[in-house]
C-alpha positions as CSV (number, residue, x, y, z in Angstrom):
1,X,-56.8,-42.4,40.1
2,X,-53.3,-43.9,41.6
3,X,-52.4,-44.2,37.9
4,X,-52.7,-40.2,37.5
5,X,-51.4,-39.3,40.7
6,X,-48.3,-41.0,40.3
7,X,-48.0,-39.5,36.3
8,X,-48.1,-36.5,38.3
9,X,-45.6,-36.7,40.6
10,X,-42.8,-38.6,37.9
11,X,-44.0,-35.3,35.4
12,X,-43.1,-32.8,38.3
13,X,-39.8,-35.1,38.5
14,X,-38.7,-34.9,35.3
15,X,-39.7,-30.8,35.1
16,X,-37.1,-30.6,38.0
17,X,-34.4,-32.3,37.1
18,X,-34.7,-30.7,33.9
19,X,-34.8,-27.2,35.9
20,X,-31.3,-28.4,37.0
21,X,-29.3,-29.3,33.9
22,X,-26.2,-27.8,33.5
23,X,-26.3,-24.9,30.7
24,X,-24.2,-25.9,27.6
25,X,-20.3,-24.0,28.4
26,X,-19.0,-21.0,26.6
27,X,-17.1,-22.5,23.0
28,X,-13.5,-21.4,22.4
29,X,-13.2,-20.3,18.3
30,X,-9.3,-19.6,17.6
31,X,-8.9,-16.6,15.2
32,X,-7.7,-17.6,11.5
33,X,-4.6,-15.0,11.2
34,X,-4.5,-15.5,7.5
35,X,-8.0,-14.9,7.0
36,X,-8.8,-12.2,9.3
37,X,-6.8,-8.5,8.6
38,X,-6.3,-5.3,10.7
39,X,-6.4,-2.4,8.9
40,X,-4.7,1.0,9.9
41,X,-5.5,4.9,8.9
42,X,-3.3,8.1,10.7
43,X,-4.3,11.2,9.5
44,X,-2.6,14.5,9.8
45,X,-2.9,18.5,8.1
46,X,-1.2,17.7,4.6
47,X,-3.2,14.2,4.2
48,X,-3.5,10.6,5.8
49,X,-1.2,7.3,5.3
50,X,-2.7,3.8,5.7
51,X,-2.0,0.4,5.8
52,X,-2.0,-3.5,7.5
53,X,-0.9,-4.7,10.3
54,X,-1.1,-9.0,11.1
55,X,-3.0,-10.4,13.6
56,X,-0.3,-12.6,15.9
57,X,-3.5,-14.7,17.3
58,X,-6.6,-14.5,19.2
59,X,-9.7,-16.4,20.1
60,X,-13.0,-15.3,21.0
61,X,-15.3,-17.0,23.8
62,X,-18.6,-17.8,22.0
63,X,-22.3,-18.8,24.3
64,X,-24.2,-20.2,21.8
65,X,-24.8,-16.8,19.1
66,X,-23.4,-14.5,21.6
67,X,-19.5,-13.6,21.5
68,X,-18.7,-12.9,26.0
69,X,-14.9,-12.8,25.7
70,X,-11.9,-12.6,23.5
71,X,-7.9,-12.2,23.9
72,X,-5.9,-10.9,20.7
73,X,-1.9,-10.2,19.9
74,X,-1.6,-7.9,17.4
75,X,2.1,-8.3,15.7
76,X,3.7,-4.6,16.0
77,X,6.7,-5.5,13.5
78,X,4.5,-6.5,10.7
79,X,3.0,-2.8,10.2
80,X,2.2,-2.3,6.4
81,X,2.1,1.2,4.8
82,X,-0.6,1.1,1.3
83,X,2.0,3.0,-0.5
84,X,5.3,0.8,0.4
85,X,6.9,3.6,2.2
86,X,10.0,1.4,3.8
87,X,10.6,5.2,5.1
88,X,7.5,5.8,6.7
89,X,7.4,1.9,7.7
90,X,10.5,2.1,9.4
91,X,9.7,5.2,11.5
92,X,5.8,3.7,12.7
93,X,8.6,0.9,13.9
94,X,10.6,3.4,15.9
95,X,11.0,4.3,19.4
96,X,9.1,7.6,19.0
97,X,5.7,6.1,17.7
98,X,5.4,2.3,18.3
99,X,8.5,1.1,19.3
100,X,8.4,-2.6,17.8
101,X,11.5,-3.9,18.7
102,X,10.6,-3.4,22.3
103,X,7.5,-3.9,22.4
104,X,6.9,-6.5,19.6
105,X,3.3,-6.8,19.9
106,X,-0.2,-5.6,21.5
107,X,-3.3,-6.4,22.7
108,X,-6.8,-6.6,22.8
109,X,-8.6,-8.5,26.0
110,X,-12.4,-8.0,25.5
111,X,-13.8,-7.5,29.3
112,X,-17.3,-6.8,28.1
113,X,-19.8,-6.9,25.4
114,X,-23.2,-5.5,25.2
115,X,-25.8,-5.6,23.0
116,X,-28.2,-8.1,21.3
117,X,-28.2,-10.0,17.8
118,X,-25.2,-9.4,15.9
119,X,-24.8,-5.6,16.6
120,X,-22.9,-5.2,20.1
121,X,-20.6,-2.8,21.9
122,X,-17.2,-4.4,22.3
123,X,-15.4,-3.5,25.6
124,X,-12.2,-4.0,26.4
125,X,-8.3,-3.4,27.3
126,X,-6.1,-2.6,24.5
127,X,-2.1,-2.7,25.5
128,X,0.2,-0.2,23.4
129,X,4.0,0.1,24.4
130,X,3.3,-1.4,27.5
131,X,0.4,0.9,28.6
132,X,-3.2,-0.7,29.1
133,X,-6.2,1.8,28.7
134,X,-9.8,0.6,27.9
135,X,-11.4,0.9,25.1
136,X,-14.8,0.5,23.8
137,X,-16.1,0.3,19.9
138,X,-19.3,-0.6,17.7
139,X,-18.8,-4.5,16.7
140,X,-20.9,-6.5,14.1
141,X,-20.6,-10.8,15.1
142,X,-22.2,-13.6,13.3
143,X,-22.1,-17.3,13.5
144,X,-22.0,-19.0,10.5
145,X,-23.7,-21.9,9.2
146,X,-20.0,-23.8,8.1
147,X,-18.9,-23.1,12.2
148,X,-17.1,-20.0,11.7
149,X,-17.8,-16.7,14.2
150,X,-16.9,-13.8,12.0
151,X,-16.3,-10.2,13.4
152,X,-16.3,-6.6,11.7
153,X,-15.7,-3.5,13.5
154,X,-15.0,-1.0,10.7
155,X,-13.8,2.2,12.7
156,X,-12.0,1.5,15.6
157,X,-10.6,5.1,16.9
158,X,-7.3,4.8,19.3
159,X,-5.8,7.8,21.3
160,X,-2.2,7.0,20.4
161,X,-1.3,10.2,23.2
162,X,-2.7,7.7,26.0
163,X,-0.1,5.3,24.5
164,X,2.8,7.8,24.9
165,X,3.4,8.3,21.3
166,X,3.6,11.7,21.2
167,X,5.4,12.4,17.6
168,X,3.7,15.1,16.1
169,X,1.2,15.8,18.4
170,X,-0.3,19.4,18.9
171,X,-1.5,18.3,22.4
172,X,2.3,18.5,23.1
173,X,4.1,20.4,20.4
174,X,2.7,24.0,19.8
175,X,4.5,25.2,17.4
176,X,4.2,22.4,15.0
177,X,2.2,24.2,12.2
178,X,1.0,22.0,9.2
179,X,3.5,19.2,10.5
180,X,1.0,18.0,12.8
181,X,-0.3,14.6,13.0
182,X,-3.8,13.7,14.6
183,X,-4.0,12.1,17.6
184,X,-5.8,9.9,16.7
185,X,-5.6,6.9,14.7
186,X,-8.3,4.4,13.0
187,X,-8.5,0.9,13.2
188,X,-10.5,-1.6,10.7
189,X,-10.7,-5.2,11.9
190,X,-12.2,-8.3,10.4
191,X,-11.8,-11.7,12.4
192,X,-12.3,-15.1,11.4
193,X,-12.2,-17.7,13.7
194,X,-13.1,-21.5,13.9
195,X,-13.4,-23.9,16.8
């Protein structure tokens, strides 16, 4: 009887300790620049222009399936356009729509994410020209079985007005006609990162 009192007590022992193991700590995965691409759509009355632009760097926070955080620079000088318009490049560049020689790059800081499995709602603050606003989108994660954490969010749309880049706009520019240009802009991202 002392025997199975005493299996007891060392079975209720080992039950609390276990109750008070640490859980395992969030895993940093840096973003692959060269394997991950941004992709970039404007739209406007007479058509639509799109492109790339390089991911700088990043790395997302990763508990166990789940992605909880994230920081990204987005590299402002390297925007693309499909076509090869230096033209068209060279005015995205300029101090009336993104202004990359002052403000070189953006970015991303995830503050929340939401969701279960690999389908979640990615919040965060996304830094144009010097101006943070949030911003939330649709996100697809998974963790792969070589280590990697890739990321796809397909249609990331961006209020470029909230950014100050006011070129074009109707919001600001009545009498624009068919010159206008949406106000807002789509975004394509797919991230790879490893630990």
């Amino acid at each position: 009887m002392k025997l199975k009192i005493n299996s007891i007590f060392l079975l209720v022992a080992v039950l609390s300790l276990s109750a008070f193991k640490k859980p395992a700590k969030p895993v940093s995965y840096v973003v692959d620049a060269e394997k991950s691409n941004i992709t970039w759509l404007g739209k406007k009355v007479t058509g639509s222009h799109n492109g790339t632009i390089s991911l700088k760097s990043g790395s997302l926070k990763v508990d166990g399936k789940s992605v909880i955080g994230g920081n990204f620079v987005i590299d402002m000088t390297s925007i693309k356009d499909a076509d090869g318009s230096e033209k068209l490049e060279g005015h995205l560049k300029a101090d009336d729509f993104f202004g990359s020689i002052k403000f070189p790059t953006s970015t991303f800081a995830i503050t929340k994410v939401t969701g279960k499995g690999a389908n979640i709602t990615v919040s965060g603050n996304l830094t144009i020209k010097g101006i943070t606003k949030p911003l939330s989108f649709p996100a697809t994660v998974t963790v792969n079985g070589d280590g990697t954490v890739s990321a796809l969010a397909g249609k990331i749309t961006v209020d470029r007005t909230k950014y100050d880049i006011r070129y074009g706009s109707k919001s600001f520019f009545d009498s624009i006609g068919d010159k206008a240009i949406d106000d807002t802009f789509e975004i394509g991202v797919k991230l790879i990162a490893k630990k």
